[in-house]
N, C-alpha and C positions, 0 to 999 in steps of 0.2 A: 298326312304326308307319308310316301311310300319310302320308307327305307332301303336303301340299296345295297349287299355285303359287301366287305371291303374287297376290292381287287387283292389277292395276293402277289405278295411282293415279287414273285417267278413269274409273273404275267404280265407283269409291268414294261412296259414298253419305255425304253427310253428317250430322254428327252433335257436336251437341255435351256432353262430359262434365262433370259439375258434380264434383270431390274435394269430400266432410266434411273441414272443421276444426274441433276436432280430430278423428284416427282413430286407429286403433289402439294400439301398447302404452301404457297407464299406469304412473305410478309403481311401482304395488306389483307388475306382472304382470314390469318390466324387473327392478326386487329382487328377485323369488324367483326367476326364471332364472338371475341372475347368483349368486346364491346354490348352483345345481348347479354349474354351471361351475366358479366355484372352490372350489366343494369336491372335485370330480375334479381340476382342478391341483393343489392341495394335497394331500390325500389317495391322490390315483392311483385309477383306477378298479377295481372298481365303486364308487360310489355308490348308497345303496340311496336310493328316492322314494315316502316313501308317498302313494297317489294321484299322480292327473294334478294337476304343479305347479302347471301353469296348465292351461284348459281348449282348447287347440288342437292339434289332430293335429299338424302339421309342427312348434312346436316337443317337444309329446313326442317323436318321430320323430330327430330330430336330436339331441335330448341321449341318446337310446339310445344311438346310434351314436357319443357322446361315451363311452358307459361307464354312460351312468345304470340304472337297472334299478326299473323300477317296480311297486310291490304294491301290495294291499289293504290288509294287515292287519301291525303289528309280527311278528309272531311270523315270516312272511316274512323277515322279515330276520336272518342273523347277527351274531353276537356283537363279531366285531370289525372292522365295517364300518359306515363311519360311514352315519345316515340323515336324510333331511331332509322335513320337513312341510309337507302345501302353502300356496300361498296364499291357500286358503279357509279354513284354520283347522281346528283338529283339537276333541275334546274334552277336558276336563280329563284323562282316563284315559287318554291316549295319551302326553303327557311321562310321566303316574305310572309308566306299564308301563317305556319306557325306562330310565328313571331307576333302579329295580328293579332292571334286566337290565345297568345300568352301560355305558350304550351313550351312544356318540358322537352325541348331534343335535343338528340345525340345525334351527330354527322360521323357516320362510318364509312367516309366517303375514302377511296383507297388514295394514300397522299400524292402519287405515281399520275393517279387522275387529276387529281388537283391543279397538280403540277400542270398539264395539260390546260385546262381552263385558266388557271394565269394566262398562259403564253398564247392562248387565243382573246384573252381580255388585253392582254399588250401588244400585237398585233392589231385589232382592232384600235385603239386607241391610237395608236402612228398612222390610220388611215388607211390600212389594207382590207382586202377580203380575203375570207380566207378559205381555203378548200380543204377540207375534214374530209381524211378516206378512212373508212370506217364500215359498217354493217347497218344500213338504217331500220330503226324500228329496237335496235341493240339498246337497255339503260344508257350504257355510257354514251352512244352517238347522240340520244334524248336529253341528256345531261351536258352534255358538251356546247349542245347545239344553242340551245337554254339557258345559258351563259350569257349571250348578247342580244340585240333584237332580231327580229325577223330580217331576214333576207343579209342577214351577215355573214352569214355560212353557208357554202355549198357542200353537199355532200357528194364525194365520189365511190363507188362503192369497185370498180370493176377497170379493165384498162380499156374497155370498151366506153366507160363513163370519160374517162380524162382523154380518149381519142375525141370525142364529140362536144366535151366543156364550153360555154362560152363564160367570157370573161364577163359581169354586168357591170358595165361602167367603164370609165377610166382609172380606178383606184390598183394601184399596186395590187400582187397577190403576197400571198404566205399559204402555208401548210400546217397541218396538225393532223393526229394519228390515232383513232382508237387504239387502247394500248394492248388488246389481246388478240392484235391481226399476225396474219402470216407473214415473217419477216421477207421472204422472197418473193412472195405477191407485192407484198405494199412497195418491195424496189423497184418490179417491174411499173406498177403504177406512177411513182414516182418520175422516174425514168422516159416516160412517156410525157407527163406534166412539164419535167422541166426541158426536153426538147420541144416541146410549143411555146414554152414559155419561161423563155434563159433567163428571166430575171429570179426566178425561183430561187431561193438560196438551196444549193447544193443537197442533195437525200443524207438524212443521218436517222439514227437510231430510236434517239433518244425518247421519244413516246412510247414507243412498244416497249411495256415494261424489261427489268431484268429478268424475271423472272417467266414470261412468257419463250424470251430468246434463249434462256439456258434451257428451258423443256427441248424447245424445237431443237436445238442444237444434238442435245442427249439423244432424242429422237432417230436422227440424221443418223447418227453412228449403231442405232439401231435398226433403223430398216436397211440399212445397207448390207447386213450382215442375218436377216431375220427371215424365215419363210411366213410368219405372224407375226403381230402387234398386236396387244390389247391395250387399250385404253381406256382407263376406269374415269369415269365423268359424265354426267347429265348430258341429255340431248341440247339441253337450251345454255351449256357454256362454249361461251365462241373458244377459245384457251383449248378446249379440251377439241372441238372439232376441230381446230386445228393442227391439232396435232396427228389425227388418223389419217389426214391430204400431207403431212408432210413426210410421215411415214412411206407409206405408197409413192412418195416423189423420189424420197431419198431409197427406194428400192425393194420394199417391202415387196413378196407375194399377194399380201393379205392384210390390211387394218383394219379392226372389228371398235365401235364406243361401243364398252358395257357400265350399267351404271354399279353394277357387281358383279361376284361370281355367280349369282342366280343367273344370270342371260347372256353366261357364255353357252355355245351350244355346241355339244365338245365334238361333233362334226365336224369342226371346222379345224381341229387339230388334227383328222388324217392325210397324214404325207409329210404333216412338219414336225422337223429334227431340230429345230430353232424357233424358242417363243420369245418374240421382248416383250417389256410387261413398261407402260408405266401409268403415269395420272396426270390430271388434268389440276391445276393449281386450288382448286376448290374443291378436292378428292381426298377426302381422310384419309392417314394412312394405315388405318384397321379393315378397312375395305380393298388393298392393295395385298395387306399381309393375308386376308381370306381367299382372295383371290389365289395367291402363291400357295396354300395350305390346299386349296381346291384340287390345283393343278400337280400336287405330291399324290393325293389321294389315288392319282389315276395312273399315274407316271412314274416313274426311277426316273425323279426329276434332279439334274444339277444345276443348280439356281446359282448365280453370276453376277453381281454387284457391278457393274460397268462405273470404271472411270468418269468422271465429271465434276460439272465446278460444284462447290463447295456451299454455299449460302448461308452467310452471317447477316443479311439484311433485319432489320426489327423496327418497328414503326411503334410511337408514344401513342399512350391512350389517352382519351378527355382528359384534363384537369378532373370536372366533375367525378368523375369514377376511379380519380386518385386518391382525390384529396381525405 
């Protein structure tokens, strides 16, 4: 690797950085980590992972190198090693197979998700169909969806989908919501559903996690005000690409997903006098404070803690990995 001399501090161009509050990890994404972890302390390695726990390269990366070992599919794994589920949430027929097979799992399934598949298993159950707007082919939509039989769920992904919806049958509707979609997409979709279809009970919140809405929110009052945006997050977390469209919505010049400061490409800071910086909820936050040390290196940077909610959320672990 070429090293480069440092810029001297007279040459430094200034620049000031605006930090998202909140950024990075949430409740459910620090649970299901901590959930590999000690399950290789306990257990001793390997620990089998089906799917990416959470969706971020450096922490998959790192818990390999703990001992973790991640598949696709049960069958992947043997018989006497324990496995653990992500925190997207699996389908009904992934405990059924373990359970079968008599295998050791932990469900790191995020509770926020959870929470969702009740409230499409008790919908169901009163006799509705129900229309899931979501991202298909996303864990959680495969999870959600996985929950009930076939043809119980329609997925709507677009407002061009809920323009063209048919209803199958005569059965009442209801709604449910991938929990790391865009809050002002899913209203408009919404929006759209329940003028076709007034019996819909009224758009609320409550799916799309807290923690999704407070990014986007932080966000909001950064691109309004930002000539960039970076966004530290995997290409494959909805959460995090969501948050570069909602950047650009709320005003941004420029929002860039990096999944660190290696694939910022500092071209893209000429002309901006304003960087906001934050992450995507399954974004360490040693990748965020690298990021910020990156952009000192180059800059007479003044870095700026932005105003935002606060987050005391904390979600319980297994019994098993208590006790």
């Amino acid at each position: 690797m070429t090293l480069h001399a440092p810029i001297p501090a007279s040459d430094k161009r200034p620049l000031t950085v605006r930090l998202a509050t909140p950024r990075g990890f949430c409740a459910g994404v620090d649970r299901a980590i901590q959930i590999v972890e000690r399950a290789i302390g306990k257990y001793g390695a390997p620990v089998y992972v089906r799917h990416e726990i959470v969706h971020n390269r450096h922490v998959v990366d790192r818990l390999k190198a703990m001992g973790a070992v991640f598949v696709k599919e049960l069958d992947e794994c043997p018989d006497d090693r324990p496995v653990v589920f992500s925190a997207h949430g699996v389908p009904k027929s992934v405990p059924e197979g373990a359970r079968a097979r008599e295998l050791l799992f932990l469900d790191a399934t995020c509770p926020l998700v959870s929470k969702v598949h009740v409230e499409a298993e008790r919908h169901h159950a009163a006799g509705r169909h129900i229309i899931l707007i979501g991202h298909a082919g996303h864990p959680e939509v495969v999870g959600t969806m996985g929950q009930l039989p076939p043809g119980a769920i329609s997925l709507v992904e677009t407002v061009e989908d809920a323009e063209v919806f048919q209803r199958p049958g005569e059965a009442p509707l209801a709604y449910a919501t991938q929990t790391t979609l865009s809050v002002d997409d899913t209203s408009e979709i919404l929006a759209v559903l329940k003028r076709r279809f007034p019996e819909l009970p009224d758009p609320h919140k409550e799916d799309i996690c807290y923690a999704t809405t407070n990014r986007q929110e932080a966000v909001k009052r950064l691109g309004a005000g930002c000539d960039l945006v970076l966004v530290v997050g995997s290409k494959n977390s909805s959460n995090s690409v969501r948050l570069v469209e909602v950047a650009l919505r709320a005003g941004a010049r420029d929002a860039r997903l990096v999944d660190d400061a290696t694939q910022v490409d500092w071209s893209w800071l000429e002309g901006v006098s304003t960087l906001g910086i934050t992450a995507g909820a399954s974004a360490p936050e040693p990748l965020i404070e690298a990021l910020v040390e990156a952009v000192r290196v180059r800059f007479d940077a003044e870095v700026i803690e932005d105003a935002g909610e606060r987050e005391t959320v904390t979600f319980k672990l297994p019994r098993l990995l208590t006790a």
